[in-house]
N, C-alpha and C positions, 0 to 999 in steps of 0.2 A: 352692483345693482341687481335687486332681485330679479329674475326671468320671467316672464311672462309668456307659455304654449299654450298654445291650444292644441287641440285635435279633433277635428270633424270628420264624421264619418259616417256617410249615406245611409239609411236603414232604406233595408233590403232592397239595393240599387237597382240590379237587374231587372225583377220584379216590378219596382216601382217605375221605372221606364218604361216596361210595356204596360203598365196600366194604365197611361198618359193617351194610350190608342184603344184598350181595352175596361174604360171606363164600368162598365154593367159589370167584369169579374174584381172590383172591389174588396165588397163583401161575403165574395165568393172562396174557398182555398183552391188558389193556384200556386204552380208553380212554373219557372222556366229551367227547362232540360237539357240534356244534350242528345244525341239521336240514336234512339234504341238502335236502327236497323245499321247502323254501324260499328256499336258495342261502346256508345259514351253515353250512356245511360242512367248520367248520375243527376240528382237536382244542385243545378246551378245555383240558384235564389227563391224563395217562395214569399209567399204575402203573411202578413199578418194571422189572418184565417188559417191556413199553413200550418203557419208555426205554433198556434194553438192545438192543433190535431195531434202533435211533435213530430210534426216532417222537419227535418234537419239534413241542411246543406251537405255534398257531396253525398248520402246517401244511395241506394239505388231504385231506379223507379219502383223495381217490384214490391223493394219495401214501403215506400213514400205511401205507394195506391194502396196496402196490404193496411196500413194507420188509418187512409183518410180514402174513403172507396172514391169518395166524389169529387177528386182530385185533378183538375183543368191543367192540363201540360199544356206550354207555349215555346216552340224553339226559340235559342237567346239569337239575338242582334247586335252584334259584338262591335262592330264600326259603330250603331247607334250608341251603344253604351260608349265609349271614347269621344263620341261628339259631347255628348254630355258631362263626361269628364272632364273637356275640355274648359266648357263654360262655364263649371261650380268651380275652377282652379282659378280662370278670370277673374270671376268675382274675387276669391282669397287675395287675388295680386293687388286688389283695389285698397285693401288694408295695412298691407306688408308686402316686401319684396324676400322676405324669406318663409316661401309655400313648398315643403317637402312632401310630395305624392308618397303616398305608403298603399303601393294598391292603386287600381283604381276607381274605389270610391271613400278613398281614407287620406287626407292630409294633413302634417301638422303647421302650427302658422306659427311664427315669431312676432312677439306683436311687441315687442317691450321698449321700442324703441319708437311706437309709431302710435302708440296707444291713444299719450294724449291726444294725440289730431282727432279722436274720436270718442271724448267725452271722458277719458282717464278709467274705465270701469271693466273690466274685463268680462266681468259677465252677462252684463248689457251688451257689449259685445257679441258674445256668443249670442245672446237671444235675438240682436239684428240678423246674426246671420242665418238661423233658423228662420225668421219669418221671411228672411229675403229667397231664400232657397224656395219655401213655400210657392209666396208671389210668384216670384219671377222663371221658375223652373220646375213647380208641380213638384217638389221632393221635400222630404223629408231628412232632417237632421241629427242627429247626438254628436253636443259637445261635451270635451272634455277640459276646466282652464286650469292647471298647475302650473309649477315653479320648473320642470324638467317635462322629456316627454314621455317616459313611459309612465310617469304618475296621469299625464293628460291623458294620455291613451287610455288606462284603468277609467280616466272619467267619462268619457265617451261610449265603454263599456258597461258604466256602473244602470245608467238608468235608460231604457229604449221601450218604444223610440219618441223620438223628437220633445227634447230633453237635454238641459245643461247640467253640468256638475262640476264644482272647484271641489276640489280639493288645496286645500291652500297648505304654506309653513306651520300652523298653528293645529289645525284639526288632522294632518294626515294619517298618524299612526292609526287614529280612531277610524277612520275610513277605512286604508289598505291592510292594517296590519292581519284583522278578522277574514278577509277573503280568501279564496281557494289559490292555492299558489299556484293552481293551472290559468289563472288570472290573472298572472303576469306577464309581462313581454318576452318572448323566447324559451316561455318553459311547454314543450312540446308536448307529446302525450310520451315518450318514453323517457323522457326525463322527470315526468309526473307520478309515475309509475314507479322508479327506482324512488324517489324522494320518500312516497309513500311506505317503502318495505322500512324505515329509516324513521315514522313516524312527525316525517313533515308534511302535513296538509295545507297549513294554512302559509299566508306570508309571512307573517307574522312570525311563526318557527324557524320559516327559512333563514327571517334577518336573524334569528338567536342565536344561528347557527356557526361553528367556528368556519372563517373562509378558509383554511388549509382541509377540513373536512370535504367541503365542498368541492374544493379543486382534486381532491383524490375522487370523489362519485362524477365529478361531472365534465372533469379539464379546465383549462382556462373558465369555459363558461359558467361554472359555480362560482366562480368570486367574482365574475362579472353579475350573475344574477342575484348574489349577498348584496353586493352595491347598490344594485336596483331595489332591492328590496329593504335598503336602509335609506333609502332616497337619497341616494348619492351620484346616481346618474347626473354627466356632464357633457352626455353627446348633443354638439349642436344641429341646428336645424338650420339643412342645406337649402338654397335656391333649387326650381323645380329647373333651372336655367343651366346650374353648374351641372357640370357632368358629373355621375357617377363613375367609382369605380368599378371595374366590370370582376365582379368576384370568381364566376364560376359562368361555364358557356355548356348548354344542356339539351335535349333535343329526347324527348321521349315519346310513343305513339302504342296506344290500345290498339292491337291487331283484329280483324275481321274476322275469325277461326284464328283458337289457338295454336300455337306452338307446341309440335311435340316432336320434333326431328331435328336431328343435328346441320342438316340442311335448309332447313327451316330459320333456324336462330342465326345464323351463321347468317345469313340470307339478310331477314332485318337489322343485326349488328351492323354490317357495313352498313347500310342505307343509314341508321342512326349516323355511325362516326364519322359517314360522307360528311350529313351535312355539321357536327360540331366543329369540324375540320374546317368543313369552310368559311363557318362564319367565324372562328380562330382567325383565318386568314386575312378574312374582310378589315375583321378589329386590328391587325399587325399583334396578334397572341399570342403567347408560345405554352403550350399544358405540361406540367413536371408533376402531373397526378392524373390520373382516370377514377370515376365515379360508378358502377353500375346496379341499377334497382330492377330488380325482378316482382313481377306481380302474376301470382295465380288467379285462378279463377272466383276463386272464396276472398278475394282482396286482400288476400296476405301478400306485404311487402320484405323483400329481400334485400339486404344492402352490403355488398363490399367494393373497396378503394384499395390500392394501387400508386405506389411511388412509379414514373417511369422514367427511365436510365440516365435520362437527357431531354430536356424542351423540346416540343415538337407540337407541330400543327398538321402534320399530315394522315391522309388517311388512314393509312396502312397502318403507322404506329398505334392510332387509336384501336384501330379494328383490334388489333393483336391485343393489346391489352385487356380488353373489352371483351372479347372472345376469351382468355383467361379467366376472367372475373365472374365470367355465366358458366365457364364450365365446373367452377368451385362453388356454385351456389345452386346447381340444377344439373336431373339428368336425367334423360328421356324415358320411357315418354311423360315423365310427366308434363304437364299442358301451363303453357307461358302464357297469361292474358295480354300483358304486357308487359315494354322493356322501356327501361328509360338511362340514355348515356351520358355522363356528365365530365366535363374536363373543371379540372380543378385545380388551385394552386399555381392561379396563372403569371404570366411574367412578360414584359412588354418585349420587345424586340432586341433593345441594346441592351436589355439582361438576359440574354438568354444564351447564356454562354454554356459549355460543359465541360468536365474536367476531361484534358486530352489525354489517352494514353496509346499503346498500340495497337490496339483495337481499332479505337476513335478513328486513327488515320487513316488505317485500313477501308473504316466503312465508308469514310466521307465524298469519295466519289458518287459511291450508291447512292447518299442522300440526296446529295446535290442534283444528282440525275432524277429521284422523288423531287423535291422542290420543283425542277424544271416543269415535272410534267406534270403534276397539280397544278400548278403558276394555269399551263396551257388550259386545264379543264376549266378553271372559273372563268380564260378568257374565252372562250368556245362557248359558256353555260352564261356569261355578260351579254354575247352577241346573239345566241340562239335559242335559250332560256334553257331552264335549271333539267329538262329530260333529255337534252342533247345530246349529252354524253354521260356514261355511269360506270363509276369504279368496279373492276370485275368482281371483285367477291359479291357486287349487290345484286349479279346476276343472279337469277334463283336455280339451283341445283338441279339435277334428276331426284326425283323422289328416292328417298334408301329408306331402310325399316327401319320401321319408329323404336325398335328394340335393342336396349346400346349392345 
């Protein structure tokens, strides 16, 4: 049986929630920010108006207000936004009991099996559920209905806002094949970039492309994105109910003043890998990778990863790692805006075995006596909350020269 996806996905959520209180900025360009005087200063979502000016998401204020002078900032309301998220996923459950949140103001629906209860038309479909979003919750829609989901997703993309689009079996080459291959699901901006030196812009090239090609520029994910691109995706769409699997446990934070001493970084490191450590622990996870992204001031990003020796949830392991990873990617003083810690490659509890040698046995008292006393801090930080007690490294240092 053919599949029937959709993909619905809010235009300009954020935004569009607070115009629900801020009716008169309309037809105004606004946008919602995050808070200069703490250094998150980037536009969260903007209106219409906005995005005519080309103020463009994640941006920086300076730039946004530099495009469009008369440019109405609104900090976001992040609990309101999930209340609402809440209620447009309701509605989805009303159609189908398979509603996969992608984000949250982006879901896809399976409807292929519930359709007929609702006139057999899919795109009638979609257009109820635009108007219903309308009515019933002040927002606005783009759907997208195809046979897989990232074709749906392309159509939910293709036309905004508030707007359907099938792409169906019959017309898709003619739709996807012409679009910018940064247009499709997972092809990020550095992977759009290598494609490009290679003379692939469009989809259309990339399906023409051989997958052993791909898999040498891109890894696995080139013959995953060949597939997509030959509309061969068969990933199904999960309940918002089942659990996901937890891929990667991450924890990054824009600093108030940069970074530019080894005391300093050392400093935010732990506090980072305190807390991926503990929510490891929370989950019962064990990390057999570290992740770590450095961001300067000019928003250039930094990225290297790390196998580590053996599964670990503790802080100490992270930090060390982690503290490796900044010192091969930075060095003082140049100025850190932000760091961001990721554990990776995770492994549940009954897998997290390690190959024993004479080492291994040597250290495992040490560890054990680590587990104990982590174990103790989350129960100390359960009972007295999360600044009760603080791993030493995230003590901050005596000041030293900023000159390595």
């Amino acid at each position: 049986m053919e599949r029937i996806i959709l993909h619905c996905d809010l235009n300009c959520f954020y935004a569009s929630v607070e115009l629900l209180s801020h009716p008169d900025l309309r037809d105004v360009p606004m946008a919602v920010c995050g808070d200069p005087t703490s250094r998150h200063g980037i536009i969260l979502a903007k209106n219409e108006p906005a995005k005519r000016c080309g103020v463009q998401t994640a941006e920086t204020i300076w730039s946004a207000r530099k495009k469009c002078p008369g440019l109405v900032l609104l900090p976001p309301h992040h609990a309101l936004y999930r209340e609402f998220s809440q209620k447009v996923n309701d509605i989805y459950g009303q159609y189908t009991d398979l509603v996969e949140p992608f984000g949250i103001d982006e879901s896809w629906l399976d409807v292929t099996h519930t359709l007929h209860l609702f006139g057999g038309d899919a795109q009638a479909l979609a257009d109820t559920l635009r108007e219903r979003m309308k009515r019933e919750l002040g927002l606005t829609l783009s759907v997208g209905v195809s046979f897989n989901k990232v074709f749906a997703k392309l159509g939910s993309d293709y036309r905004k806002p508030d707007a359907t689009t099938v792409i169906s079996r019959q017309d898709w080459q003619q739709i996807v094949w012409p679009l910018p291959v940064g247009a499709l699901l997972y092809v990020g901006g550095a992977a759009k970039r290598l494609l490009k030196q290679y003379g692939i812009e469009t989809i259309g090239q990339l399906a023409a492309c051989r997958p052993s090609m791909l898999e040498t520029l891109l890894g696995k994910m080139g013959a995953q994105l060949h597939a997509y691109a030959n509309g061969a995706d068969q990933e199904q769409v999960r309940s918002r109910f089942q659990k996901e699997p937890v891929k990667s446990v991450g924890n990054g934070t824009t600093f108030p003043q940069d970074l530019t001493t080894r005391a300093q970084v050392r400093s935010g490191v732990a506090v980072l890998s305190d807390a991926v450590a503990t929510r490891l622990r929370h989950l019962d996870l064990y990390a057999c990778g570290v992740q770590v992204t450095v961001r300067d001031p000019a928003f250039h990003d930094r990225s290297r990863q790390m196998q580590l020796p053996g599964p670990t949830h503790l802080i100490r392991d992270l930090t060390a790692a982690a503290t490796t990873l900044v010192e091969q990617l930075w060095r003082p003083p140049a100025p850190i805006r932000a760091l961001t810690i990721t554990a990776i490659h995770l492994v549940e509890a009954e897998d997290a075995y390690e190959q024993v040698d004479l080492f291994t046995v040597q250290a495992a008292p040490a560890k054990e006596r680590h587990e104990r006393l982590e174990a103790a801090m989350d129960r100390i930080r359960g009972k007295y909350g999360q600044s009760a007690i603080a791993f030493g490294a995230a003590v901050p240092e005596k000041e030293e020269d900023p000159l390595p």
